[in-house]
Structure formats: C-alpha cells, structure tokens
C-alpha positions as CSV (number, residue, x, y, z in Angstrom):
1,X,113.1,141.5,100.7
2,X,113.6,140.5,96.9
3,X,115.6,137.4,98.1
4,X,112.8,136.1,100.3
5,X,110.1,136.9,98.2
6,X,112.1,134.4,95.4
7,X,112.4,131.9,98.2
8,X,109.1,132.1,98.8
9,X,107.9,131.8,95.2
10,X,109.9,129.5,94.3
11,X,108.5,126.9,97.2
12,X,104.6,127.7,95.8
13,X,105.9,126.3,92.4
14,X,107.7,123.3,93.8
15,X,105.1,123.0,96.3
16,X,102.9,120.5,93.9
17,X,105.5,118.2,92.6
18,X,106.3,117.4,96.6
19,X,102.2,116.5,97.0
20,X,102.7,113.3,94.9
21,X,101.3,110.6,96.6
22,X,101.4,106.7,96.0
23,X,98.4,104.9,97.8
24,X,98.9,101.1,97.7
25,X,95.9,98.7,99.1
26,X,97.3,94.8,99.2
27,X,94.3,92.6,100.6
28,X,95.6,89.6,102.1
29,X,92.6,86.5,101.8
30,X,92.0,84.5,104.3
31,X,92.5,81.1,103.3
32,X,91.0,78.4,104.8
33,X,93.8,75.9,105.6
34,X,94.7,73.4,108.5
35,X,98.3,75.1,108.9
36,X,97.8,79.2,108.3
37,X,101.0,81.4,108.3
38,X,100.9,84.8,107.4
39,X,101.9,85.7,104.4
40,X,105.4,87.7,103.4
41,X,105.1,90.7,101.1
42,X,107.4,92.8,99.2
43,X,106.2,95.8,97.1
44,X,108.6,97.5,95.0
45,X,109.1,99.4,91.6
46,X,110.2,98.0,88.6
47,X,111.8,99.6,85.5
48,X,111.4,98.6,81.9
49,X,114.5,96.5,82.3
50,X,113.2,94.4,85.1
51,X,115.4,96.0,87.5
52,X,114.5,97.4,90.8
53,X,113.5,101.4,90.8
54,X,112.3,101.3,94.8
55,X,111.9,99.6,97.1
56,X,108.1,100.5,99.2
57,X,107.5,97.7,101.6
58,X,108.5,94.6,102.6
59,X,106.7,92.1,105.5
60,X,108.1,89.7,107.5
61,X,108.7,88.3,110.9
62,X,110.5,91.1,111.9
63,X,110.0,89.8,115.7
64,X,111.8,85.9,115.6
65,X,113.7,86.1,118.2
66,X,115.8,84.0,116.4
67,X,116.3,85.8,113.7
68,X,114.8,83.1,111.6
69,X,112.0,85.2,110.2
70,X,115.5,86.6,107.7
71,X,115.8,83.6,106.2
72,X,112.6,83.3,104.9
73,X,112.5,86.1,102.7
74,X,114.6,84.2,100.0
75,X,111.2,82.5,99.3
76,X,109.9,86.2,98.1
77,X,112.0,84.9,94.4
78,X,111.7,87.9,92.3
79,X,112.2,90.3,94.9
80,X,114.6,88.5,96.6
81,X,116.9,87.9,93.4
82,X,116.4,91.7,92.5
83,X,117.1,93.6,95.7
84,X,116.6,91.7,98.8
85,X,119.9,89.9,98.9
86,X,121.7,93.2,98.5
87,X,119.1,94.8,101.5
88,X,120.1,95.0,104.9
89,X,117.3,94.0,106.8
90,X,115.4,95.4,108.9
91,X,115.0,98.7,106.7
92,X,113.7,101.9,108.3
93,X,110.6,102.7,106.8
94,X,110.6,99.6,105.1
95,X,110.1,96.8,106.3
96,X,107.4,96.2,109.0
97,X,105.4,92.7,110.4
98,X,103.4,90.3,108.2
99,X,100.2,91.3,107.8
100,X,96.7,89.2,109.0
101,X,93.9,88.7,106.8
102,X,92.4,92.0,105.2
103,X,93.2,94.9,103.9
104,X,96.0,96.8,104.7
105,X,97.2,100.1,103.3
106,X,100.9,101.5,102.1
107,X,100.9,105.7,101.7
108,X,104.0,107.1,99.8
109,X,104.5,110.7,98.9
110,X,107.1,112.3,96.9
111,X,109.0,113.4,99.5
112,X,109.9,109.4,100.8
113,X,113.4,108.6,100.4
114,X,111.9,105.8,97.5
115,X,110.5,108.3,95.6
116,X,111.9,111.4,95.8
117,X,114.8,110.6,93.4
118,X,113.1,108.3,91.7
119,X,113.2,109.7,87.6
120,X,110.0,110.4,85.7
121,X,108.8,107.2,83.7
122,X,106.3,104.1,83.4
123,X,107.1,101.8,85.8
124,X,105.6,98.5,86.9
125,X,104.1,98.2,90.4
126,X,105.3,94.4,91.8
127,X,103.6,92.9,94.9
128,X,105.1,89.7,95.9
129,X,103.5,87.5,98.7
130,X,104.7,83.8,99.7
131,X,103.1,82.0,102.8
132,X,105.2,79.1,104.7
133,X,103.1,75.8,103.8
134,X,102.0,77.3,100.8
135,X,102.5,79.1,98.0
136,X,103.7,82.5,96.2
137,X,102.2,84.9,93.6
138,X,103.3,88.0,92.2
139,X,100.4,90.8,90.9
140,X,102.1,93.3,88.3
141,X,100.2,96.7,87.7
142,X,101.6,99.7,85.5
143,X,102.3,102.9,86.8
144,X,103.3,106.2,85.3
145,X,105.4,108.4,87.9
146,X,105.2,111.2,88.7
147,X,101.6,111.1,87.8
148,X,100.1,114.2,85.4
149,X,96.7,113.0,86.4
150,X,95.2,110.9,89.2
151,X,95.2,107.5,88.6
152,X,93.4,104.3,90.2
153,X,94.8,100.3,88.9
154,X,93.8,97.2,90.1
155,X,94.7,93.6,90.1
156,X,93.5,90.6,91.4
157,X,96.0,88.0,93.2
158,X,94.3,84.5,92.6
159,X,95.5,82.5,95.7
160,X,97.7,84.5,98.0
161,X,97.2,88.1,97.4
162,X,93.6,89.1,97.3
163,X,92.8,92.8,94.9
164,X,96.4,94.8,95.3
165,X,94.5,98.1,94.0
166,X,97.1,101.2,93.5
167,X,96.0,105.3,93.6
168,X,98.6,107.6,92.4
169,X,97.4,111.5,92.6
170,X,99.9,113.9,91.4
C-alpha cells in the first residue's frame, strides 16, 4: 500500500511540470499578387548559441507527387542551414502542408518529443516563411522554457508572415 501510495504522490507532484504548454499562432497574409504560392514555414527553438534546441513545425508540399516540394525547403536559409539538411523529411509530428491565408495554430505540451527533453533556459522562438516567386522573412520572439508564469509575445512579420503571436502557460 505504501509503495502505491508513493507512486501515486509522486505523479501529483510531477503532474504540473507535464501541463506545460507552448501555443504558437503564425498568420499567414494574403498578398495580393499575380502568381500566389503558399508559403513554407519552419518554426523551431533556438539557443543562445544560434543552434537549434527543437524543432516544432515545419510546412511544405508534403503532397508533390514528385517529390519536388523537398527541394524547396533549402529556400527556408536559416532553418535549412541549422537543422533541415540533417532532417529526414517527412517528420512525424512535424512536418505537415503549407498553410493558406490566415491564421493557423501550433499546440505543444511538455510531454512532445521536442519538448520534453528540452533543458530549462531562455530560448528564442524562430518562425521562418519563404514563398516561391517571392520572398522570405524570419520573426524572432524570446521565450523562457519551462515557463514559471504564463506568458503571451508577439511579433509582427512585415511581408510574408503576418503577427506570429506565442502563449507559453506553465
């Protein structure tokens, strides 16, 4: 009985670290241009040192049926040079379709494999978006992890990212 009741204690006090969450909202504009391609995205963690902490998303034409849509993602630069060459692709529970015009919505807890070895520390939030035919822009926001208190950033892209707005709630 002892040993279960310790068990079971013992899963009340981890309980709350596990109930981290990450909530990442990327709003891709719509830009009024003859020739409009969706845009690719990566999202990812960054330590101090500029190297790569996480990966958390990354869109792209998952669906060529040529494969092609792979060799676009070298235009994503910073991500690309960082992780993506080293990434097999496609990534489960990572990498998904481009997304159309709005906002969309990436939900991380604790418990994803990005996350859940990821070691306590400020870290910078990277969102990287480059459109065929046009151009690329990277939005940078700071983020403590794990949080101690609930936190809402924002930035604003100025061409092809929109408000990339991040909630962490500990």
């Amino acid at each position: 009985m002892r040993i279960l009741l310790s068990f079971g204690l013992t899963g009340l006090v981890a309980a709350p670290a596990l109930a981290a969450e990450m909530e990442i909202s990327i709003e891709v504009p719509k830009l009024d241009v003859s020739e409009y391609h969706r845009p690719y995205v990566a999202v990812w963690l960054e330590k101090p040192d500029q190297s790569v902490a996480a990966n958390l998303a990354v869109w792209y034409d998952v669906a060529n049926a040529k494969k092609e849509g792979d060799k676009w993602l070298k235009d994503l630069r910073q991500w690309w040079r960082r992780a993506g060459r080293s990434l097999a692709v496609p990534a489960d529970g990572l990498t998904s379709a481009t997304r159309a015009p709005g906002s969309h919505v990436v939900k991380i807890d604790a418990a994803h494999a990005a996350l859940k070895d990821l070691a306590p520390g400020e870290y910078q939030l990277i969102v990287e978006a480059a459109r065929e035919v046009g151009g690329r822009e990277v939005v940078r926001i700071p983020v403590q992890w794990p949080p101690a208190k609930g936190t809402a950033l924002n930035a604003k892209g100025e061409h092809e990212l929109g408000t990339v707005a991040v909630n962490v709630t500990p």
